[in-house]
C-alpha positions in Angstrom: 16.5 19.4 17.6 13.5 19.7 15.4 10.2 18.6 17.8 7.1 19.5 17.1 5.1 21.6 19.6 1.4 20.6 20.3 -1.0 23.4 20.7 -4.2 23.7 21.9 -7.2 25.6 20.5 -9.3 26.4 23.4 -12.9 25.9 22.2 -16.0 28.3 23.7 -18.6 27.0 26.1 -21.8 27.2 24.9 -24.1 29.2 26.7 -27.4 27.0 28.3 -30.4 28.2 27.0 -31.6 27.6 30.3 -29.7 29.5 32.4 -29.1 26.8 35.3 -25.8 25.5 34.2 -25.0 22.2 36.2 -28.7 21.9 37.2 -29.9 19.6 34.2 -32.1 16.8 35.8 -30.1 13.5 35.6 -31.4 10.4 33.1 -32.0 7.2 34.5 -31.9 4.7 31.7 -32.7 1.5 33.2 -35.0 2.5 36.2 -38.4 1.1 35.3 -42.1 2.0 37.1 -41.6 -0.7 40.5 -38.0 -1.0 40.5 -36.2 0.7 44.0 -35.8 4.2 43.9 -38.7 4.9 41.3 -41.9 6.5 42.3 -43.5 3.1 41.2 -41.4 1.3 43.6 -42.1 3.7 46.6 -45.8 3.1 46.1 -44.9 -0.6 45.8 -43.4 -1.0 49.1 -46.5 1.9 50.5 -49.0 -0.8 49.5 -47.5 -3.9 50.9 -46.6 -1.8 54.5 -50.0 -0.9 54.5 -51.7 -4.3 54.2 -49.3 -5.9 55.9 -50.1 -3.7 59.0 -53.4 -4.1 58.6 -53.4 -8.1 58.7 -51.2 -7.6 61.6 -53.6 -5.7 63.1 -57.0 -7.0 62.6 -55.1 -11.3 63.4 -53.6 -9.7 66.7 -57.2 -8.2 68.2 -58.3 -11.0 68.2 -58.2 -13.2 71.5 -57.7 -16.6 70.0 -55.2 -16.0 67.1 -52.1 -17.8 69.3 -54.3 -20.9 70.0 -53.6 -21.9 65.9 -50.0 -21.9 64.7 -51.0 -20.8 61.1 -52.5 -17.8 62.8 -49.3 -16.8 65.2 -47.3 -17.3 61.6 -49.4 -15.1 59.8 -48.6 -12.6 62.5 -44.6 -13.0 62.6 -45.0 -13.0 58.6 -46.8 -10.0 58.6 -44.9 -8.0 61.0 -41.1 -9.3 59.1 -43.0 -8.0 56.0 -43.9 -4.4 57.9 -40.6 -4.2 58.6 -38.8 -5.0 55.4 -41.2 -3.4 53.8 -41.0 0.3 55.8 -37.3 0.3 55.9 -36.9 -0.5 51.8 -40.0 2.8 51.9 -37.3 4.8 53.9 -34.5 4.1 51.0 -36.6 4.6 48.3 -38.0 8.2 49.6 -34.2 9.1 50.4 -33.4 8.4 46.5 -36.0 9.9 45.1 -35.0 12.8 47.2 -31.6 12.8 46.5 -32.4 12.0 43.2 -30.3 8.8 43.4 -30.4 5.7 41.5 -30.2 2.3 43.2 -28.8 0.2 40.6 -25.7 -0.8 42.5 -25.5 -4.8 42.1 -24.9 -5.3 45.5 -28.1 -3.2 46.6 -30.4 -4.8 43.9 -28.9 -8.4 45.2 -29.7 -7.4 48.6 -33.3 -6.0 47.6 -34.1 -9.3 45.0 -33.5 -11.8 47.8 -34.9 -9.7 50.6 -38.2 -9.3 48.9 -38.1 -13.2 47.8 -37.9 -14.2 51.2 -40.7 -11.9 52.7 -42.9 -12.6 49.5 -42.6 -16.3 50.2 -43.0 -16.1 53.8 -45.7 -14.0 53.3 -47.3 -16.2 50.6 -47.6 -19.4 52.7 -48.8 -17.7 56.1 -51.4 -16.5 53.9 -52.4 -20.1 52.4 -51.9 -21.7 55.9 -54.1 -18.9 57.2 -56.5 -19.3 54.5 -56.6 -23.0 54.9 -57.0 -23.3 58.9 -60.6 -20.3 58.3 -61.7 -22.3 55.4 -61.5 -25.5 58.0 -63.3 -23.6 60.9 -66.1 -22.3 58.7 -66.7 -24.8 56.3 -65.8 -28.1 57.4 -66.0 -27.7 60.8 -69.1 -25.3 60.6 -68.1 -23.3 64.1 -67.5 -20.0 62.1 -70.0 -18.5 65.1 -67.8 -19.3 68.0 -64.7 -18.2 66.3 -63.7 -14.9 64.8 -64.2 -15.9 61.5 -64.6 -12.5 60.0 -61.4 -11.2 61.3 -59.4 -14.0 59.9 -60.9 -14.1 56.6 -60.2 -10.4 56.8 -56.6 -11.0 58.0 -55.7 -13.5 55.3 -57.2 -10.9 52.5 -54.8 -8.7 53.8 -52.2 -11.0 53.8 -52.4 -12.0 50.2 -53.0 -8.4 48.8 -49.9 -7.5 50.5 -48.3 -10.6 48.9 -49.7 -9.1 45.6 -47.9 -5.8 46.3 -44.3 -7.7 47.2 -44.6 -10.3 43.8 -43.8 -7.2 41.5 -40.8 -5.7 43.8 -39.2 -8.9 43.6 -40.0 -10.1 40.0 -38.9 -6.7 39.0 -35.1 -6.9 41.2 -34.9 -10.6 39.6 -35.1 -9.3 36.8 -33.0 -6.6 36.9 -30.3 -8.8 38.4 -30.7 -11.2 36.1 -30.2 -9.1 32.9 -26.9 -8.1 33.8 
């Protein structure tokens, strides 16, 4: 029986001109500045923490913030957004540290409608907010017997942090959407 034999040719490694070996840093093709797990997106989700916290903080010292339901929602907004927001900070240090993309489908479903909800929930305690101190200090002209700073200050917060969460959740739309 005539069969031919296969033979193999091993072929040399090439040395690294590096010396590491193994220890070439890893590509990510489709991570863009904002998106989970980028430096852009850490600072993203910093920035919408921070001024989240600090409408929380400045509506809750004030005495009179539960009397007005806008306020109290501003406040549960603002602390959901905290939240979210810290815990999706926690992820994105882990894969930066790890050097770990979060592209999984699942993951960036999870993230895209996560951040839609908080950005919207966020987005209209801010405009109720904003609506109820324009009401006391315009209309009603009793800005001196209310706390009118603090809300005004409150509701800044809230929509700067609302201006942090837009990107995060444009950016995971879009990502999710392009698949």
């Amino acid at each position: 029986m005539n069969v031919s034999h296969a033979t193999v040719h091993p072929v040399e490694d090439l040395p690294t001109t590096d010396g590491g070996g193994g220890n070439a840093p890893r590509v990510r093709m489709k991570d863009y500045s904002g998106m989970p797990g980028t430096p852009g997106g850490l600072g993203l989700r910093i920035s919408q923490f921070l001024f989240a916290v600090g409408a929380l903080c400045v509506m809750a010292t004030t005495s009179d913030f539960p009397s007005v339901t806008a306020f109290s929602y501003l406040v549960a907004a603002a602390g959901l957004q905290c939240l979210w927001s810290f815990s999706l900070a926690i992820i994105d240090i882990y894969a930066l540290l790890v050097r770990r993309s979060l592209q999984n489908y699942r993951l960036v479903t999870f993230f895209a409608f996560g951040d839609g909800i908080t950005s919207t929930l966020m987005f209209a305690a801010a405009c109720a907010s904003a609506g109820i101190t324009v009401l006391i200090d315009n209309d009603l002209g009793i800005c001196s017997q209310n706390h009118c700073v603090e809300f005004e200050t409150a509701t800044g917060l809230a929509f700067i942090s609302w201006f942090a969460a837009l990107p995060s959740f444009l950016l995971n739309f879009w990502s999710l959407a392009s698949r």
